[in-house]
N, C-alpha and C positions, 0 to 999 in steps of 0.2 A: 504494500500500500504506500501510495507516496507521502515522502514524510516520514514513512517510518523506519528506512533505509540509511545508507551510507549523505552526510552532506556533500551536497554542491555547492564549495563557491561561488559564487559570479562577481563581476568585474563591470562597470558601464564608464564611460567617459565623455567628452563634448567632442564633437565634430563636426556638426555642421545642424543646418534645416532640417527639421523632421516634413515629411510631404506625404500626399496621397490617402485612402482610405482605409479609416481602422474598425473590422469588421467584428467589435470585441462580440463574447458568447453570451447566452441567455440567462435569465434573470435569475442567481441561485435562489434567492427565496418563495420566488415563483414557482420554479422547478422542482424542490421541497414539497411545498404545498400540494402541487398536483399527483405526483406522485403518490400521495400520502391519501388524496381526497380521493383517487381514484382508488386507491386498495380499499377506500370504504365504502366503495359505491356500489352497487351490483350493476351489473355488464361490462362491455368495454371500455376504457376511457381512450382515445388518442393526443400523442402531446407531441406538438412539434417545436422543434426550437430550442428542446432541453439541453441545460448547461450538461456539460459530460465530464464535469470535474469531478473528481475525486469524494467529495464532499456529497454528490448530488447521487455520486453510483453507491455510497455506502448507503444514503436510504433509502435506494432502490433494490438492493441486497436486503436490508428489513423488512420490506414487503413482501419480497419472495417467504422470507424464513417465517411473516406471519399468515402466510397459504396465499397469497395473492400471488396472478401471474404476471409475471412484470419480463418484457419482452423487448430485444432494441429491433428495428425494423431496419436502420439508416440512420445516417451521422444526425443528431437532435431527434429525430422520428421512432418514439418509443407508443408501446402500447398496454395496459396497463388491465385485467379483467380482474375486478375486486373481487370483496368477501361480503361487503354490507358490512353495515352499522354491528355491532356486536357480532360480527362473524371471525374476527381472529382468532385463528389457531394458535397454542403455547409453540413459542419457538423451540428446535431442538439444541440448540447451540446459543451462544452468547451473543449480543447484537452489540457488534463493534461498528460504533459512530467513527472509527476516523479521529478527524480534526474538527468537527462540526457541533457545535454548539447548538447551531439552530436545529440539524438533524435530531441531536442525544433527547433537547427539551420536546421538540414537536411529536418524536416520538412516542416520548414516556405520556404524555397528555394524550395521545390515540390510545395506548392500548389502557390506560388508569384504572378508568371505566367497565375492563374485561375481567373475567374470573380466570387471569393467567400469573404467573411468576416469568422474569424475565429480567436477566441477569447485561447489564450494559457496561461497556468499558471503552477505550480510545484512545488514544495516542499520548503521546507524553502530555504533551498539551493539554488537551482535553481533560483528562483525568486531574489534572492541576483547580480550574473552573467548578466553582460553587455551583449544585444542584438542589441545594435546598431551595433557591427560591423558585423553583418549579413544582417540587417533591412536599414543599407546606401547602402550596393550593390544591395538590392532587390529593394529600390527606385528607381536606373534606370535604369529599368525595367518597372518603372510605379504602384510598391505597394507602399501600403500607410502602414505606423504603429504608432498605437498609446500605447504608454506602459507609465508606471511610472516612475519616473526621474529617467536620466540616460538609460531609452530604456528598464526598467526593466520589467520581468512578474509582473503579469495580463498583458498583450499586444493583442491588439485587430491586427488583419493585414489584411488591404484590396488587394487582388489581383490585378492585371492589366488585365484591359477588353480586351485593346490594346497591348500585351507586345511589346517593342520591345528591339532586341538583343543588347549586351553591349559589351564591352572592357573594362576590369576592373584588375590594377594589387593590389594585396594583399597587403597591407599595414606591417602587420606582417606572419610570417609563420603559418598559420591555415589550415588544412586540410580541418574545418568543414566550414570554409569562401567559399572555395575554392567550397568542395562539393556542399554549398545553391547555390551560382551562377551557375554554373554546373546544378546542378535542375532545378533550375527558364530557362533557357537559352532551356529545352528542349521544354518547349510548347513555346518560343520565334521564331518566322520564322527568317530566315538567320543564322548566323554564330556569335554563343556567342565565349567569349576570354576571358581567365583569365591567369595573368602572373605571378607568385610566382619567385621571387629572392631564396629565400631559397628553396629547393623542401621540399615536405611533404607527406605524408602516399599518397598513389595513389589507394586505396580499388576502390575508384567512378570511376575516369577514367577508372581502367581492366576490371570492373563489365558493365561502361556504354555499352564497346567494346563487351561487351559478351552477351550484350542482343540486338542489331545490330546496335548500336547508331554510326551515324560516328566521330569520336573521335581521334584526332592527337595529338603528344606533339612534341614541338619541341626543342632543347636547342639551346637559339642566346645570344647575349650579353645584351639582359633583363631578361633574367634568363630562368625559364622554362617556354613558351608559350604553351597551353591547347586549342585546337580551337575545339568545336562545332558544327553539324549541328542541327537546331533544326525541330521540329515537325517530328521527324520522329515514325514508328511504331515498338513500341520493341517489341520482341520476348521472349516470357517464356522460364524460362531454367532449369534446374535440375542445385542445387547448393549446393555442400558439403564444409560448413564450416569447412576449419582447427582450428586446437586449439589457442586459443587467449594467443601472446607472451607479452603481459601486463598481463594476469592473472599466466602464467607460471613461472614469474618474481619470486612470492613470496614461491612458496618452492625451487625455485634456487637459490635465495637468503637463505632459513633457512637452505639449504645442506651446501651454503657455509660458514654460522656461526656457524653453533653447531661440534662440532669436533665428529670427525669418520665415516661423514654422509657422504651415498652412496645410492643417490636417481636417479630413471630414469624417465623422467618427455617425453613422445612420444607424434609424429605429431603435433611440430611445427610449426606454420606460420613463418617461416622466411623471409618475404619481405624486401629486402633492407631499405625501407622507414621507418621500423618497428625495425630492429635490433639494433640499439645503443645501449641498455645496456649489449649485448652480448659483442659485441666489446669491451666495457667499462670493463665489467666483465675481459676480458680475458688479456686485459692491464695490469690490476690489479693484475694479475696470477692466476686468476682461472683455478680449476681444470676439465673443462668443457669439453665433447668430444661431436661433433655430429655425430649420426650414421643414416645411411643411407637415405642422403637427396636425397628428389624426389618432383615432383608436382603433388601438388594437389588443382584442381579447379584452374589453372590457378596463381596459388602461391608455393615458394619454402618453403618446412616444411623438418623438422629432427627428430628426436629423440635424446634427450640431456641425454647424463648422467653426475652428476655434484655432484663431491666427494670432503669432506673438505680439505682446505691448508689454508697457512701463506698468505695475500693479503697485498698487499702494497699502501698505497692513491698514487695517480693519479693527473693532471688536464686535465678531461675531454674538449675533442675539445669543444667550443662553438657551432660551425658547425653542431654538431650531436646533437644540442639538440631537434632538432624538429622530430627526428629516434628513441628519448625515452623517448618525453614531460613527459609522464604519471610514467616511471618511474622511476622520479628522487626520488620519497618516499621512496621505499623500496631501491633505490641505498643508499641514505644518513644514515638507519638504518645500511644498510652491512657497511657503512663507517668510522660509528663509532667505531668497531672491528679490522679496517684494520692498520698498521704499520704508522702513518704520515699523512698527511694532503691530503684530496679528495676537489682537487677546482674543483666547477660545476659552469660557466658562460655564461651569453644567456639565462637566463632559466626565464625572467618578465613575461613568458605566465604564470608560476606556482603561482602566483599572481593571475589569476581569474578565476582557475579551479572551484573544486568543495568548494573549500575553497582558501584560501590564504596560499599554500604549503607552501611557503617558510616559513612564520612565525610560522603554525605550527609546521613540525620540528624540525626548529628552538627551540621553546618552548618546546618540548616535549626531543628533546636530551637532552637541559640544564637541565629539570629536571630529567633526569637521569644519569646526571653526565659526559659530555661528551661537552667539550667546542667548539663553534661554531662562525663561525665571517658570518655575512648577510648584503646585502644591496638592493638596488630595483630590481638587474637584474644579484645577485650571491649568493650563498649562499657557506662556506666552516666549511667540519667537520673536526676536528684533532682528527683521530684516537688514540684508546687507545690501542688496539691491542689485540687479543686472550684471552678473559676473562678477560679484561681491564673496561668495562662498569657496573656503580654498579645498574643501574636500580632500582627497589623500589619505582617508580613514579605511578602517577595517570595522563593520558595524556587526554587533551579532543580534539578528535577526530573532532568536528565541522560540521557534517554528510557528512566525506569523507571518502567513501567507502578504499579506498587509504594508506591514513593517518591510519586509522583504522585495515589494514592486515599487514601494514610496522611496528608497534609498537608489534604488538601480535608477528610475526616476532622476531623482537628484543628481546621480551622478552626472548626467546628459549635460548639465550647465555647469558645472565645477571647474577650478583649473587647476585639480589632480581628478586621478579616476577614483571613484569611489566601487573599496568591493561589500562585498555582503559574503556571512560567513557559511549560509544555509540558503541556495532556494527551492530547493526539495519542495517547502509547503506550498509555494507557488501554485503548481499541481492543482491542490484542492478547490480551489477557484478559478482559474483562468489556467487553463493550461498552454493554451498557447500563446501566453502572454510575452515571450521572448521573442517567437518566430513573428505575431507582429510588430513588435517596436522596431524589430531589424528592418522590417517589409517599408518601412514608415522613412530607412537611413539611420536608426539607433546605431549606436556600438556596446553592443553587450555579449561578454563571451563568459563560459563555466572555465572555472578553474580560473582563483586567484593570482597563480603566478603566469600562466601562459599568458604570450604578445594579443593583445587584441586585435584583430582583423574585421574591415569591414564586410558587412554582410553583404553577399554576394562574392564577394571576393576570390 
């Protein structure tokens, strides 16, 4: 499984204009979800478009092992014939998430609600990451978990024989909180409730609505209330994944670092709940245009063209941090470039992602030369501005896929190369993330000491 293998190096440097178009993959959280709703659905579901990262095939492997057939057809073209609502079978084997957070949670909230036992564990990583705060709203409900201190993987999770339905408001802005209850609550009779003060990505809610789950959101003076019918019987559906704007993030970010670069990166997922670092981008003064936004599957997507300028640091709303949890990494690389200081605050969830962003970072800009002030729930870069950053570091990544694409990133504008010590986790998310930034004119090669050579070369 990648990731869990020998590290790779890699090595990026500045060379010139990034050009042409960047055809990044489908939307992991989409991909997840569908996957997930179609194992609960009875009949076929088709999904086209699915990410085929690492991440996306470990819970496509979960479905299998909970009796769903899960089939690849063609590169993204998967096809999915569920169980229903309460039809999972005990798996025979242990369900190893990977690197995937959203997987491990959205999982354990599918089967909660079953009379199974089902033992989960993952990657170094993975297993590091708090499961209690999934694992307390799926208790009542009636499952049981038993994990390692702290709620950690290896975690064993007994289903509820009994469920019954909850009211449950989120304690912090989590989508994938939000989602496990959401799951668990469908094989629950009556009316599950989940209330998020903060709203956050809404992938579960559109998707539940789409497969004929009755599903309401309401906004009152407790934030956003999410009410649920449960046991009902979904409907398979044909489902085309837009392009994932977390993965698109990072050659829109190296358009807007390396000067003269004039990249078009098409069919965006722009969902409100997902946009923030656009918004953030264009505060900034990015020189970003979107052309011809439409829906598709039930989501608003673009085609971005996004050409280099002068950016000026920012302080990003706190409010939006939850519209662009994942990409505060590669914001804080563009940030180091940009004219002045970029304050990012609200952002303690970046604290027990795939790693401890914030301190990564953190650690990784100082070592390239780019002063930074942090504390438990902000982090801030003081831009150097346009060829400002001297890079020449060694960054160690921590097996975050993340961490890992924001520094190769950076390296593109440095004036040393900058290497990364892992990008094995790459994989998980974007796998082809190398082969297009080269396609783009990047220079990035595996292995920290080999000469770098341009692509094509």
């Amino acid at each position: 499984m990648a990731g869990h293998g020998e590290a790779i190096p890699m090595r990026s440097r500045a060379i010139g204009p990034l050009r042409g178009v960047a055809d990044v993959p489908g939307d992991k959280s989409i991909s997840h979800r569908a996957l997930i709703l179609g194992a609960l659905s009875v009949g076929e579901t088709r999904i086209t478009g699915l990410l085929e990262g690492q991440d996306v095939l470990d819970t496509g492997a979960a479905m299998r092992a909970f009796g769903a057939r899960v089939e690849r057809l063609g590169p993204g073209d998967w096809a999915v014939d569920g169980v229903g609502v309460g039809g999972f079978q005990e798996p025979a084997d242990v369900i190893d998430c990977g690197n995937s957070g959203t997987g491990a949670r959205l999982i354990m909230g599918a089967m909660a609600t079953s009379d199974l036992t089902v033992v989960f564990t993952g990657d170094a990583s993975l297993r590091s990451r708090p499961m209690g705060r999934v694992t307390e709203p799926l208790a009542l409900f009636g499952a049981a978990a038993h994990g390692r201190r702290g709620g950690r993987l290896p975690l064993a999770l007994r289903g509820a024989a009994n469920p019954a339905p909850v009211r449950y408001a989120t304690p912090m802005p989590s989508a994938q909180v939000k989602s496990a209850v959401l799951l668990a609550g469908l094989n629950a009779p009556g009316e599950t409730v989940v209330i998020e003060r903060e709203p956050t990505r809404d992938h579960t809610e559109r998707m539940l609505a789409g497969f004929g789950a009755a599903v309401t959101t309401e906004v009152t003076s407790e934030g956003r209330v999410i009410t649920l019918t449960g046991q009902p019987e979904l409907r398979p559906q044909a489902i085309a994944v837009p392009r994932d704007p977390s993965s698109a993030a990072f050659p829109v970010v190296a358009a807007l670092l390396v000067e003269g670069s004039d990249v078009l990166v098409p069919g965006i997922g722009l969902n409100p709940t997902r946009a923030g670092l656009y918004d953030t981008l264009i505060e900034m003064g990015a020189d970003i245009t979107f052309l011809d936004r439409r829906d598709e599957g039930g989501e608003t997507a673009a085609d971005l063209r996004v050409r280099f300028g002068p950016l000026r640091g920012i302080e990003v709303p706190p409010a939006r941090a939850a519209s662009m949890i994942d990409e505060y990494p590669v914001l804080a690389a563009l940030a180091a470039t940009a004219e002045g200081p970029t304050v990012m605050r609200g952002v303690k969830e970046l604290r027990v992602k795939e790693s401890d962003r914030i301190d990564a970072m953190a650690r990784g800009l100082e070592a390239c030369g780019v002063a930074i002030e942090e504390g438990p729930d902000f982090l801030i870069v003081h831009g150097r501005g346009p060829g400002g950053v001297e890079g020449g570091a060694t960054v160690g990544t921590r097996l975050d896929h993340r961490i890992a694409m924001a520094f190769l990133c950076l390296g593109l504008a440095t004036r040393k190369p900058v290497t990364i010590d892992d990008g094995a986790p790459i994989a998980t998310s974007f796998p082809g993330f190398v082969a297009l930034m080269r396609g783009l004119g990047a220079e990035i090669h595996e292995g920290a000491d080999a000469p770098l050579a341009r692509a094509g070369a």
